[in-house]
ZASE-550637 format. One record per residue (C-alpha): x, y, z; residue in three letters; residue number from 1. Coordinates in Angstrom, 1 decimal, padded with zeros to 4 digits, m for minus. Example, Ala and Ser with C-alpha at 12.3 -4.5 7.8 and 13.67 -1.06 7.14 Angstrom:
<nodes>
+--------+--------+--------+------+-----+
:      u :      v :      w : type : seq :
+--------+--------+--------+------+-----+
:  012.3 : m004.5 :  007.8 :  ALA :   1 :
:  013.7 : m001.1 :  007.1 :  SER :   2 :
+--------+--------+--------+------+-----+
</nodes>
This chain:
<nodes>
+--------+--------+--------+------+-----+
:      u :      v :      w : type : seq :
+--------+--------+--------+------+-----+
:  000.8 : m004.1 : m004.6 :  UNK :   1 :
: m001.0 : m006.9 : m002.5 :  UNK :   2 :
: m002.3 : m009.9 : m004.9 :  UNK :   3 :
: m004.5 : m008.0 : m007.2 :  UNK :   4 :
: m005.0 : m004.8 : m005.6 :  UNK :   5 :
: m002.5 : m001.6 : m005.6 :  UNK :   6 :
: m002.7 :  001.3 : m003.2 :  UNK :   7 :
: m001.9 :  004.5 : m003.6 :  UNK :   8 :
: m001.8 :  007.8 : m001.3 :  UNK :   9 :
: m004.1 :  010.5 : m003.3 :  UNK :  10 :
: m001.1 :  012.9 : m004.3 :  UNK :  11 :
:  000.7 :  009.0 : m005.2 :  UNK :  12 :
: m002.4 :  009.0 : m007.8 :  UNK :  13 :
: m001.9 :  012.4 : m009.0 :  UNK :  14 :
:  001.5 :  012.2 : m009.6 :  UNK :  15 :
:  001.1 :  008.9 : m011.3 :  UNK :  16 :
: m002.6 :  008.6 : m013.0 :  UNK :  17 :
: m001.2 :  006.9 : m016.0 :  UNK :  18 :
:  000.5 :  004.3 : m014.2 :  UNK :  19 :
: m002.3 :  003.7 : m012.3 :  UNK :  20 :
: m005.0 :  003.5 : m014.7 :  UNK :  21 :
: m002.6 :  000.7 : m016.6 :  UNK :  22 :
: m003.3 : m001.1 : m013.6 :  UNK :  23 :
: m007.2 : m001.2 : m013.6 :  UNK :  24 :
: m006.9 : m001.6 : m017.3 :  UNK :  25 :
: m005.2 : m005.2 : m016.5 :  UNK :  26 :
: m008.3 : m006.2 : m014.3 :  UNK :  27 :
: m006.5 : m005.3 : m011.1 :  UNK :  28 :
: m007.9 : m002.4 : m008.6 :  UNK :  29 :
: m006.6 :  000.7 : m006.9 :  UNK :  30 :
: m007.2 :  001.5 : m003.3 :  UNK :  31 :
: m006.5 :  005.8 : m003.2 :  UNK :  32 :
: m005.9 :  006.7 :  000.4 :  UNK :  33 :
: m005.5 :  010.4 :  001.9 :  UNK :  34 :
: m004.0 :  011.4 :  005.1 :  UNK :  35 :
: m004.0 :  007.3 :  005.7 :  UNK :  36 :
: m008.1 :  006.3 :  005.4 :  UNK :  37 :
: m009.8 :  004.6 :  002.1 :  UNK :  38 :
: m011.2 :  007.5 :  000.3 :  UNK :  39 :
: m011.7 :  005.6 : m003.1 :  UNK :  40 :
: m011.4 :  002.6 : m004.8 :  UNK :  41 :
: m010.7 :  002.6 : m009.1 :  UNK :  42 :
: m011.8 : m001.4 : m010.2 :  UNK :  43 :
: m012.4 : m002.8 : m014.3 :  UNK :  44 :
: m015.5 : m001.6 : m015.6 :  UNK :  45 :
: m016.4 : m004.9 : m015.8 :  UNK :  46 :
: m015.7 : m005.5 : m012.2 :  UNK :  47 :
: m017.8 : m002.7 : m011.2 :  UNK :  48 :
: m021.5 : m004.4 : m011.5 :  UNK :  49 :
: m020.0 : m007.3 : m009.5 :  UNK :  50 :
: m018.4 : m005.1 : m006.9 :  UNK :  51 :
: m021.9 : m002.9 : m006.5 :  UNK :  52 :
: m024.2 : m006.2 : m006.8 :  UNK :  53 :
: m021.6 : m007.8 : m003.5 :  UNK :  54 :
: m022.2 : m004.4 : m001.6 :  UNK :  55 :
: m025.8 : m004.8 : m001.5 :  UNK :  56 :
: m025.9 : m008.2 : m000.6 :  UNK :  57 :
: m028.2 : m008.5 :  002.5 :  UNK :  58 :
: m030.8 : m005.6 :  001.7 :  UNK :  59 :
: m033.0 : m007.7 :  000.4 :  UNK :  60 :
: m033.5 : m010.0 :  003.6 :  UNK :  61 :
: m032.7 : m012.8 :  002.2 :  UNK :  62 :
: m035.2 : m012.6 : m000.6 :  UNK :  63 :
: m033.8 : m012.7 : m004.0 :  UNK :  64 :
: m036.8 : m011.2 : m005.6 :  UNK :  65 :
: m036.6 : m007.4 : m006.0 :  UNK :  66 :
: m040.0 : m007.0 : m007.4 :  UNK :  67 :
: m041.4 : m008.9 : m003.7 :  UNK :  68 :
: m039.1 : m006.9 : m002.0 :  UNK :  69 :
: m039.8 : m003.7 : m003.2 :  UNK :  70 :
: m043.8 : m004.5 : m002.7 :  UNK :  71 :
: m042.9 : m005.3 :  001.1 :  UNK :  72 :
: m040.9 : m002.5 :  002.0 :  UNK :  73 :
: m044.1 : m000.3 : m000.2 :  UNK :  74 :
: m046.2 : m002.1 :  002.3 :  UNK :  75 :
: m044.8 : m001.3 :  006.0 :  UNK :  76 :
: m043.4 :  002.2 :  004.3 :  UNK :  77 :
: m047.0 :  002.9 :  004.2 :  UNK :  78 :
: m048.9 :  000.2 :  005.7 :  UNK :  79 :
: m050.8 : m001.2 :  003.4 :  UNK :  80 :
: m052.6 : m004.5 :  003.0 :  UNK :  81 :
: m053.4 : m006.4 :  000.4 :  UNK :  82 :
+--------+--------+--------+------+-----+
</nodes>
């Protein structure tokens, strides 16, 4: 284990669920690996809207508005003016 994150092979996670869901459920996170590459990732439910909310930081241009942003990319999808 490294901090707050565990990693585990995918047979490692077969072999072992129970161990390693006991993990996530004490807030720490599971990097599953197979033949040595990041195939998955088990984090806290209540980690999960953070983690997806981090991943998409950047799409919007810098524009924390998602109702402007969304009427933008309406707008050169299908070039439309106001």
């Amino acid at each position: 284990m490294i901090g707050n994150t565990a990693i585990a092979t995918a047979t490692e996670m077969q072999n072992n669920f129970g161990r390693y869901l006991s993990i996530v459920q004490n807030g720490k996170e599971v990097i599953v690996t197979k033949n040595g590459k990041e195939v998955g990732r088990f984090v806290p439910r209540e980690r999960a809207v953070s983690y997806l909310t981090d991943s998409l930081t950047g799409i919007l241009k810098g524009n924390d508005n998602i109702d402007t942003a969304r009427d933008e990319r309406l707008k050169e999808k299908y070039a439309l003016t106001d």
